[in-house]
C-alpha positions as MATLAB code, in Angstrom:
seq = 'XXXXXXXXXXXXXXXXXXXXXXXXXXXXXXXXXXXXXXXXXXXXXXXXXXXXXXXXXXXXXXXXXXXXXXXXXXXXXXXXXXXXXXXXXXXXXXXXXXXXXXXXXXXXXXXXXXXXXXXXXXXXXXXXXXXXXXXXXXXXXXXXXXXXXXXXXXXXXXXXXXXXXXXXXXXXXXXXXXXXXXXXXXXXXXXXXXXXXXXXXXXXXXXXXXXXXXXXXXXXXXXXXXXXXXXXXXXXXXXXXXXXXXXXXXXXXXXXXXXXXXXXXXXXXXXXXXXXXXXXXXXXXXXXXXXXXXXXXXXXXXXXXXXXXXXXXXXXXXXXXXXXXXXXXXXXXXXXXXXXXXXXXXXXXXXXXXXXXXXXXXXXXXXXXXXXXXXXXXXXXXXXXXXXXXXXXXXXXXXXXXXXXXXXXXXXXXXXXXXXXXXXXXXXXXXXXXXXXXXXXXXXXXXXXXXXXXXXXXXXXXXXXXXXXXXXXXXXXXXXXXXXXXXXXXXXXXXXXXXXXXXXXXXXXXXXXXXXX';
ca = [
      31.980   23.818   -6.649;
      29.090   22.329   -5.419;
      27.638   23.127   -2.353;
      24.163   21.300   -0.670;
      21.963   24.312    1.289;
      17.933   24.014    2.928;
      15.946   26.959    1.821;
      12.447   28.195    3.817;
      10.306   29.195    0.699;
       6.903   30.994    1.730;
       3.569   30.448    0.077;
       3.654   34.058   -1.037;
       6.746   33.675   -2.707;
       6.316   29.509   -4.112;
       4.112   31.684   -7.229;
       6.706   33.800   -8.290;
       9.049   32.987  -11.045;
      12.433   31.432  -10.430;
      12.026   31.797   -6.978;
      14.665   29.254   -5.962;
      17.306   30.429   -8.180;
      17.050   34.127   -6.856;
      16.804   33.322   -2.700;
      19.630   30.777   -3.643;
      22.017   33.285   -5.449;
      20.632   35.898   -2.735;
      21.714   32.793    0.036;
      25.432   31.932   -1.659;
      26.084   35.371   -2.836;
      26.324   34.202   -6.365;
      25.728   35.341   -9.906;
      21.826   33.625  -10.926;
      23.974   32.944  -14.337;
      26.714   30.958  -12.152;
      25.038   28.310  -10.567;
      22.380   25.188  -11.665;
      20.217   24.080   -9.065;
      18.944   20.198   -8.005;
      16.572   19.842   -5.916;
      16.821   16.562   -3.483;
      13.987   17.098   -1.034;
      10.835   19.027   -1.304;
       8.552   19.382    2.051;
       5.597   21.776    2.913;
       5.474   22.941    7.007;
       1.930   23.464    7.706;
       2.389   23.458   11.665;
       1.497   27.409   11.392;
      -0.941   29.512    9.606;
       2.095   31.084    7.723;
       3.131   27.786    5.231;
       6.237   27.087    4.020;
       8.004   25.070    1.583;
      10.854   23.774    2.899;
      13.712   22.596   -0.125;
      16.824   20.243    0.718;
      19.172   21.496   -2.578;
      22.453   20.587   -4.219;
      23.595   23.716   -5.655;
      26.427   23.840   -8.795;
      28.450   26.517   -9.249;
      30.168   27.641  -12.629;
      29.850   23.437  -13.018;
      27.739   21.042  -14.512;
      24.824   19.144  -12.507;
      25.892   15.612  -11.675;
      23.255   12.766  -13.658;
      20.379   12.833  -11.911;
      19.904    8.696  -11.310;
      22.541    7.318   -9.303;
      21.582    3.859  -10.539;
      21.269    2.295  -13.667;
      19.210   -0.426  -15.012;
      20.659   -3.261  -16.599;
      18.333   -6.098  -18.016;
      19.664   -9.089  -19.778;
      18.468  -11.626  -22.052;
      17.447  -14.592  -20.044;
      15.364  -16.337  -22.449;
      17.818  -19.535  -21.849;
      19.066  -18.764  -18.294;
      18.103  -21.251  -15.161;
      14.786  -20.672  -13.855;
      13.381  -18.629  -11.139;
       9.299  -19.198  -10.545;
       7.723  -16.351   -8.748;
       4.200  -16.264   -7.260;
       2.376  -13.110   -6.886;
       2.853   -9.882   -9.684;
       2.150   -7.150   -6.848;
       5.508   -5.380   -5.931;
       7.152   -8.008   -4.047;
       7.135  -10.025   -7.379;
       7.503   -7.304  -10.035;
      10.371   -6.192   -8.230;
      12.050  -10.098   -7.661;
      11.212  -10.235  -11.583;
      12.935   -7.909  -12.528;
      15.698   -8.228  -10.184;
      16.198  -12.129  -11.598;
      16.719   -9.794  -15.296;
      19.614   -7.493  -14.043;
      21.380  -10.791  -11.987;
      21.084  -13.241  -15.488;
      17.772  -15.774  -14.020;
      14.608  -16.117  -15.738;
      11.996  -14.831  -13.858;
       8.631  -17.353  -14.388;
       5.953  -15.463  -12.867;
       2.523  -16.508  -11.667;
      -0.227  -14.337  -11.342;
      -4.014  -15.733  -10.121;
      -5.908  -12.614  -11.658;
      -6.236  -10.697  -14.687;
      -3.657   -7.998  -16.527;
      -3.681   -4.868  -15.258;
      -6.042   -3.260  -18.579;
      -8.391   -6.241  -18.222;
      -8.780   -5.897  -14.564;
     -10.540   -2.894  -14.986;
     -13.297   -4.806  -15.999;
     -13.441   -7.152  -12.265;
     -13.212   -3.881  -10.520;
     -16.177   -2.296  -12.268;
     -18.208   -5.639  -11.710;
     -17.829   -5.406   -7.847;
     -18.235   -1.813   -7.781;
     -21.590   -1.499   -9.573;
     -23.048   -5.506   -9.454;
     -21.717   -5.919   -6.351;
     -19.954   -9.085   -8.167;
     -16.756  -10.397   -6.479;
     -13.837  -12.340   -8.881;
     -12.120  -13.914   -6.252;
      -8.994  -14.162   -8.642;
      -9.017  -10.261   -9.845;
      -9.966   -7.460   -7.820;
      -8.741   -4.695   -5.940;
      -5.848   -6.854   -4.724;
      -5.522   -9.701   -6.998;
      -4.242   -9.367  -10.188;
      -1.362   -7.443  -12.130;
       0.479   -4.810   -9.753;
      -1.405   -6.221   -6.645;
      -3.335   -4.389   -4.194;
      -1.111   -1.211   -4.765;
      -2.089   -0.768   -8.251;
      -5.693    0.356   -7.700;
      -5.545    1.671   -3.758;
      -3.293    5.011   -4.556;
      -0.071    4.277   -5.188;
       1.750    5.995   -1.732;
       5.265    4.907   -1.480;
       6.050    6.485    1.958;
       8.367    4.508    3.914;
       9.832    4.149    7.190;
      11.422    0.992    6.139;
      14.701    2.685    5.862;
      17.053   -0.581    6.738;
      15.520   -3.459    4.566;
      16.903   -1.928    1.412;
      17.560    0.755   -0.784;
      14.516    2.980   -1.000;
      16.319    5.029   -3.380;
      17.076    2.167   -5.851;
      13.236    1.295   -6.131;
      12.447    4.886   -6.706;
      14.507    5.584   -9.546;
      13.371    2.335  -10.900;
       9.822    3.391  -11.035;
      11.162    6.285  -12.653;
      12.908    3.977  -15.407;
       9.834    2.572  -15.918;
       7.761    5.873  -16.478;
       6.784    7.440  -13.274;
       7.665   10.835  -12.580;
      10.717   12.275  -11.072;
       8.523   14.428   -8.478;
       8.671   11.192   -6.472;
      12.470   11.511   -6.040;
      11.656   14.870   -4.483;
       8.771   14.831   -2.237;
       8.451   14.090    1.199;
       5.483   11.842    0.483;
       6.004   10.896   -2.421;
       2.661    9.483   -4.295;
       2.324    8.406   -8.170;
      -1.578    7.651   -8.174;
      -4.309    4.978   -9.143;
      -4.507    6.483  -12.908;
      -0.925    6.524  -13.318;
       0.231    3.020  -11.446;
      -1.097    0.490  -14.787;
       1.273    2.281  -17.182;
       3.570    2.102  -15.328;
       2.959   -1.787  -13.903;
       2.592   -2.680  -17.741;
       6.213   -1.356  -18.583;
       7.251   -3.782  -16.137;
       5.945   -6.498  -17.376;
       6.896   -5.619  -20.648;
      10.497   -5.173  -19.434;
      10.216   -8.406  -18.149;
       8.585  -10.766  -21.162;
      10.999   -8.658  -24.066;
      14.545   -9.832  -22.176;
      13.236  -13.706  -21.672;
      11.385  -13.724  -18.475;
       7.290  -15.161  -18.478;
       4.220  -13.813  -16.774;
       1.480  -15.746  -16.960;
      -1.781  -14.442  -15.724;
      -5.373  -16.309  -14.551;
      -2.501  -19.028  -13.295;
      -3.639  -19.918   -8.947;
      -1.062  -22.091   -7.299;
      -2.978  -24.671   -5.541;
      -1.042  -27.446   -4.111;
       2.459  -27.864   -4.490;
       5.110  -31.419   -4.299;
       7.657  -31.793   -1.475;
       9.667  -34.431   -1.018;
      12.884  -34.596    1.399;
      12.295  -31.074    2.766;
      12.711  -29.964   -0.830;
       9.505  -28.506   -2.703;
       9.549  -29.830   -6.152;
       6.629  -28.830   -8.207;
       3.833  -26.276   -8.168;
       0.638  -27.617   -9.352;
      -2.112  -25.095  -10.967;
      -5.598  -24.367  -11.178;
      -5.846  -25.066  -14.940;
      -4.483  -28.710  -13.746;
      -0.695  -28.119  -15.185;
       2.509  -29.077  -12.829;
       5.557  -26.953  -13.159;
       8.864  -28.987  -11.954;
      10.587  -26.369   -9.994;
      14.079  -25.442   -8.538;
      13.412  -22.008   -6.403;
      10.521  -20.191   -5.887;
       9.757  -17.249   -4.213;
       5.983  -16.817   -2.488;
       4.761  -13.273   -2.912;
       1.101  -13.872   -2.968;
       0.148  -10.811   -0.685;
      -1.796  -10.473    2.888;
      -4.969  -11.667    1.322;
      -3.984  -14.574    0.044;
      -5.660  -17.220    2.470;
      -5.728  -20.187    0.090;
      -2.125  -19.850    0.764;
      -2.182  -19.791    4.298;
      -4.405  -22.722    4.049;
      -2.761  -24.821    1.666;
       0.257  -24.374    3.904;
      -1.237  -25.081    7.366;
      -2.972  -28.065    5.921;
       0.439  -29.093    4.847;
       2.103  -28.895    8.655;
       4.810  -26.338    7.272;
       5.174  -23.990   10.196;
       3.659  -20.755   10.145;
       3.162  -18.349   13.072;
       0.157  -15.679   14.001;
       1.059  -12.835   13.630;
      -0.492   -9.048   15.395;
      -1.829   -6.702   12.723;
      -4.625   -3.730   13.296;
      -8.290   -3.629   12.235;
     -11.274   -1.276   12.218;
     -12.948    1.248    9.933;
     -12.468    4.258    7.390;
     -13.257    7.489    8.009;
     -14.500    9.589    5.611;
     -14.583   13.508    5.575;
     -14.982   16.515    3.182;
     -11.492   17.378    1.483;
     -12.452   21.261    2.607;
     -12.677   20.486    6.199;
      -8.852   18.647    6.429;
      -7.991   21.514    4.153;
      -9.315   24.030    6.271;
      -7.522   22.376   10.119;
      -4.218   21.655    8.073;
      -3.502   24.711    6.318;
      -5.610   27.091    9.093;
      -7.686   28.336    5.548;
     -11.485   29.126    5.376;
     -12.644   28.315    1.863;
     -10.686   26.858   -0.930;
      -6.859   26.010    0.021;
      -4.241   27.806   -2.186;
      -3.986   26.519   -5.719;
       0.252   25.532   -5.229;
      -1.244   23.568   -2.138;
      -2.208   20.241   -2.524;
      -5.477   18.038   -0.984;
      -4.207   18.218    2.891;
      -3.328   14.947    4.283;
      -2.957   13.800    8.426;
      -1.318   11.002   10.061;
      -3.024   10.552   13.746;
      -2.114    8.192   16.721;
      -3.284    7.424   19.963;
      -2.937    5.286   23.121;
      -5.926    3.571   24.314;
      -5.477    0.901   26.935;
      -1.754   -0.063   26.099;
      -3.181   -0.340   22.074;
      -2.619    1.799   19.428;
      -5.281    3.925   17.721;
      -3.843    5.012   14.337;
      -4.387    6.644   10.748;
      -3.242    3.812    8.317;
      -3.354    4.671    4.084;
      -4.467    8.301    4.840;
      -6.206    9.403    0.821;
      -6.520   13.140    0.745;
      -8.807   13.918   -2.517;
      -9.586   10.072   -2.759;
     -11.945    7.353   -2.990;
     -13.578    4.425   -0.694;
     -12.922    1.204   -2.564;
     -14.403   -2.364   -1.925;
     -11.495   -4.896   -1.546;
     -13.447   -7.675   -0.727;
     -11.394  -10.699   -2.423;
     -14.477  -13.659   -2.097;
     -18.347  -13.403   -1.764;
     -20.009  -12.754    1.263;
     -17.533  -10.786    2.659;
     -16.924   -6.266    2.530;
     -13.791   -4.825    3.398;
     -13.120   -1.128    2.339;
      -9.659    0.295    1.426;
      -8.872    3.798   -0.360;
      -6.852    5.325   -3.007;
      -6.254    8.641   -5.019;
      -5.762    9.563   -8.305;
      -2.332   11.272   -9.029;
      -3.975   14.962   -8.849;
      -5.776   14.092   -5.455;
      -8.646   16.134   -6.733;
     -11.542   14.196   -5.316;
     -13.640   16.310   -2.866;
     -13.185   13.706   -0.423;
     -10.650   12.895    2.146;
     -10.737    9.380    3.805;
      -8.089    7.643    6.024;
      -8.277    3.861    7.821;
      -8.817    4.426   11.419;
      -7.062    0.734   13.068;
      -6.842   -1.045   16.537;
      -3.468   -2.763   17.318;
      -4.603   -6.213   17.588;
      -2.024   -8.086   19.556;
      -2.534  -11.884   18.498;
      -1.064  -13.399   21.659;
      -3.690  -11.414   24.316;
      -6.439  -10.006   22.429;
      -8.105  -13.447   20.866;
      -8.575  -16.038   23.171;
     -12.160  -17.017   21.545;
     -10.128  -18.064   18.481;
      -7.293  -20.092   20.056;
      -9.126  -23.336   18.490;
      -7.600  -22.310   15.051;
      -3.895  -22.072   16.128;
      -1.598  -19.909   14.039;
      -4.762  -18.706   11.841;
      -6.756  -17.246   14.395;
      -6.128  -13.933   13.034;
      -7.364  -14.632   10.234;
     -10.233  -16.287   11.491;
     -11.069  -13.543   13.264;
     -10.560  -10.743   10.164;
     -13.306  -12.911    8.358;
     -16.011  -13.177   11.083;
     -15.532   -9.446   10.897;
     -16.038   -9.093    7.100;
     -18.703  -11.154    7.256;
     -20.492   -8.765    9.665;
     -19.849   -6.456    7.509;
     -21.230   -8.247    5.237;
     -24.814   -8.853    6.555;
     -25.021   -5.234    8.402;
     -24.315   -4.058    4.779;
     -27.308   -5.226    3.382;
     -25.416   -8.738    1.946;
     -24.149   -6.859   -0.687;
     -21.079   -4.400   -1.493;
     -23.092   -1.883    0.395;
     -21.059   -1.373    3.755;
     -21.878   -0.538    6.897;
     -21.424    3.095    7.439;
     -22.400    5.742   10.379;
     -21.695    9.078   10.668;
     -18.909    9.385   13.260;
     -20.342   11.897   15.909;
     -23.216    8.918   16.376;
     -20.511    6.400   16.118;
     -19.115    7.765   19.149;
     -22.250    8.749   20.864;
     -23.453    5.087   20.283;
     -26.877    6.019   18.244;
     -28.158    5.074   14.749;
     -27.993    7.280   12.235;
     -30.891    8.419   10.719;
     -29.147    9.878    7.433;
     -25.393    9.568    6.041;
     -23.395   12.298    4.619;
     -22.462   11.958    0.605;
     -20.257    9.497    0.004;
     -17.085    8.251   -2.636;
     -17.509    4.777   -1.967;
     -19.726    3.595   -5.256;
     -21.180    0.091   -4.454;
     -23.377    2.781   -1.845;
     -23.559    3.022    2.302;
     -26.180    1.351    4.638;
     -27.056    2.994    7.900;
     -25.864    0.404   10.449;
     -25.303    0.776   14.187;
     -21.392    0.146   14.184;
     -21.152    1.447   17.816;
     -22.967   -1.994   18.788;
     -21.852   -4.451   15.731;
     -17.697   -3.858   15.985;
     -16.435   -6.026   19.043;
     -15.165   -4.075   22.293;
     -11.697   -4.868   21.441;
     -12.149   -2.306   18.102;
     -15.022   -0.501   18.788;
     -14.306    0.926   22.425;
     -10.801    2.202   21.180;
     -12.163    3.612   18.342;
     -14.544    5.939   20.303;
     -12.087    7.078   22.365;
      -9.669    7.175   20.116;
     -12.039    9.454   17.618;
     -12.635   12.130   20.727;
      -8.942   12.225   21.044;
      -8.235   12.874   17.406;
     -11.143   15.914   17.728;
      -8.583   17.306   20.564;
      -5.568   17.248   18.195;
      -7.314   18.957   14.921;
      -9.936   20.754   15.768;
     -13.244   20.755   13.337;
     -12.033   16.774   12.719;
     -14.974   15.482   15.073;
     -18.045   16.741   12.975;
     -21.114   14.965   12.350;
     -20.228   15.858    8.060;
     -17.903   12.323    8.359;
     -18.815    9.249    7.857;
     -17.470    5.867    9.072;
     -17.762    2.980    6.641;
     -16.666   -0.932    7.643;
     -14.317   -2.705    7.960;
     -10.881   -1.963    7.422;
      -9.349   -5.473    8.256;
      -6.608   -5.967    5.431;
      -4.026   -3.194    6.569;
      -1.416   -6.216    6.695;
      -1.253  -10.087    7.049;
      -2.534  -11.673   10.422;
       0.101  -14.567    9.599;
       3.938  -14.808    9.608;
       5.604  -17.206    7.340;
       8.933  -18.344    8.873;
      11.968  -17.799    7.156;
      15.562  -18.062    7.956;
      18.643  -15.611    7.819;
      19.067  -16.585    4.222;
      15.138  -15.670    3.546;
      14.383  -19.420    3.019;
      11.663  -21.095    5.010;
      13.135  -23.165    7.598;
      11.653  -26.484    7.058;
      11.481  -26.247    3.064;
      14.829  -25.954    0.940;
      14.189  -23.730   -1.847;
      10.971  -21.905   -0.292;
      11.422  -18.168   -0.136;
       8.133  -16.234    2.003;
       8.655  -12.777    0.512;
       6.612   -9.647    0.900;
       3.672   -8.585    2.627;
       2.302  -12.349    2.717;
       5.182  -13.703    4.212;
       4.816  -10.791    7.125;
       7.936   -8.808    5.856;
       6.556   -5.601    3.943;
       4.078   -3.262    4.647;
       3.173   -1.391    1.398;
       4.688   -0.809   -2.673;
       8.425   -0.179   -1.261;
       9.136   -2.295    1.017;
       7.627   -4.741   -1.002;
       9.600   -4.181   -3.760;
      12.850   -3.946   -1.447;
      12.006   -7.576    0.133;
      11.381   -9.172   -3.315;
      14.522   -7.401   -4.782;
      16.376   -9.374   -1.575;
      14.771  -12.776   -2.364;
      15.417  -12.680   -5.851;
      19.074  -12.465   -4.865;
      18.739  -14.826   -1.689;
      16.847  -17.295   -4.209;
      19.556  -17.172   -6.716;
      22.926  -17.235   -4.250;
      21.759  -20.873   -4.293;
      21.692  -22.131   -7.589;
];
């Protein structure tokens, strides 16, 4: 028999031994020797100062646990199969890759940066010489943005695929099962290149290519049809499909495309800054503690929104026990992002803090540029940040009670971000648009957690890259409507908006790609 039950565990109990098995054979009225138990879902309810962890089970009784995948990876050799050429190796094209292997294509992947081991070496460069490869960095290169900025694969993108299926396939391809559990699940900066290499891997040892420090830069198309990529290193490929998963930061792309009359549309996306607080003090409002949380509990995270003049005021990529990161992509420019390492042990908690920026109403002053004038207007931005920085990777930073009381700082608290923080007055720099809502929308947040207003966080600029400020059209069959055999996939084309949805959109274009051929 098998039977599926919720169980309320409380901190208290979580430490002692086989506490699931007992409450569960205490819940069914069972024998502890009669029944095996699964866990599907693992949550912890923090809403009172009593915690508990809440457990969605599948309980067998006098039977055998079912497997615990429900899917099952097959990859085949496609070292002679028709072609598929993919552009981009963040999820969107790992996951297009890889579907190409299990549907009998050849995945041809091109990648503008560096592997994911020699990457390591671009990242340290802008974080300590302030030295920006505009080819490899925080989100160019193998795995994308998501391999170095934490690794969260929350999603509420629940009807674009199987969230499931890309789960379990990280797990095939080494990450732990604890994400097939947890509520939010999270695999971690330190533990995302193992994994991205086994894909790759995967990918080259059954026939597929992935080429790296290969930029698309112009491409052939003639009667509607694109033909040919051409490269950086001055090679053409002749082509037959090929699916564009470049990523939101991409702009060459946008530009190459634009320049090319191929329609595009502007798209809305969010902007503004990243807070930046002590782990203890989130700890302390989430889990109603004084001192150190509990040792079973881990770094406290919050998600925050807010209404300010018809726009939204939210918490976007929320890193409890993480770092500030500079994701600048060319010189001249600072953007900040954030990520955690798997444990979330940092003493540091920082979060974006975004604007809705509704393209159609909110930038008039940029209506010269057409369907890029988001874009236009997330680089004026950077640049700001840029120069207020110090023209540098130093950013912009202010601690947030003066943010919102619109005064200088004199001092800034400690800090993760490496590349350092430059006193700047913020309140006055960031346009109305982002800076008004932010101030209100920071007193609000104070209201809802109480001790989250305090003069020990930091703001740091900007956070402009939480998605793409341009749509790339496509059609019901995920082609572009003016080019046969174009397929915008991903969070470049506008369709994804982090590692699993990402992965679920470049799974469908793989197979929307292929139905073709």
């Amino acid at each position: 028999m098998v039977r599926r039950i919720q169980l309320r565990v409380s901190l208290k109990e979580e430490s002692k031994p086989n506490i699931l098995l007992k409450k569960t054979a205490k819940y069914l009225s069972e024998d502890e020797k009669n029944i095996t138990i699964k866990v599907l879902r693992k949550s912890i309810d923090a809403r009172k100062p009593k915690i508990y962890f809440n457990y969605k089970m599948e309980v067998y009784i006098n039977e055998k646990p079912s497997p615990a995948a429900d899917y099952e990876f097959k990859y085949l050799d496609v070292s002679k199969a028709k072609e598929i050429h993919i552009i981009g190796f963040g999820p969107a094209g790992m996951w297009a890759a890889l579907r190409c292997l299990e549907l009998g294509y050849k995945p041809i992947v091109l990648e503008r940066g560096n592997n994911v081991k020699d990457r390591r070496r671009d990242l340290k460069a802008i974080n300590q010489d302030h030295t920006v490869n505009e080819d490899s960095n925080y989100c160019f290169g193998e795995g994308g943005a998501g391999t170095y900025s934490d690794g969260k694969l929350y999603t509420r993108s629940l009807k674009r695929g199987d969230v499931r299926r890309i789960f379990e396939s990280l797990v095939h391809h080494g990450a732990t099962e604890e994400i097939l559990v947890d509520a939010h699940p999270h695999i971690g900066t330190n533990k995302l290149p193992k994994i991205v290499q086994n894909i790759r891997e995967a990918i080259i040892s059954h026939g597929g290519e992935v080429h790296f420090n290969t930029r698309l830069t112009n491409f052939t198309v003639k009667n509607n049809k694109i033909e040919s990529l051409q490269l950086q290193n001055g090679n053409e490929m002749k082509i037959n499909r090929v699916i564009l998963a470049t990523g939101h930061s991409a702009r060459d792309i946008y530009y190459l495309l634009n320049d090319k009359k191929i329609s595009l549309k502007a798209k809305s996306f969010a902007m503004g800054v990243r807070v930046e607080h002590p782990q203890h003090i989130i700890d302390s409002i989430q889990y109603h503690c004084s001192g150190d949380r509990n040792e079973l509990l881990p770094a406290a995270a919050y998600s925050l929104v807010e209404q300010v003049k018809n726009r939204g005021v939210y918490s976007f990529c929320m890193c409890p026990g993480g770092f500030i990161v500079p994701a600048a992509t060319a010189p001249g420019e600072v953007v900040v992002n954030g990520m955690s390492p798997s444990k979330r042990n940092n003493k540091f908690a920082n979060s974006g803090i975004v604007v809705e920026i509704n393209v159609d109403e909110d930038l008039y002053k940029y209506e010269r540029f057409g369907v890029l004038k988001g874009l236009e207007y997330q680089k004026d931005l950077e640049r700001l940040a840029f120069t207020a920085g110090g023209r540098t990777q130093t950013a912009p930073a202010q601690r947030l009670t003066d943010f919102v009381d619109g005064k200088l700082s004199a001092d800034l608290n400690p800090t993760s971000y490496q590349p350092g923080l430059n006193s700047a007055p913020l309140h006055s720099l960031l346009p109305k648009l982002i800076g008004g809502k932010l101030r209100q929308g920071f007193k609000a947040f104070g209201d809802k957690m109480k001790g989250y207003y305090t003069a020990e966080a930091n703001i740091v600029g900007v956070e402009s890259r939480t998605s793409s400020p341009v749509n790339i059209p496509r059609t019901e069959k995920l082609e572009h409507p003016e080019i046969e055999g174009l397929f915008p996939c991903g969070e470049g084309g506008g369709y994804a908006g982090g590692i699993v949805s990402a992965a679920m959109d470049g799974e469908r274009c793989a197979e929307a790609a292929i139905a073709g051929l």
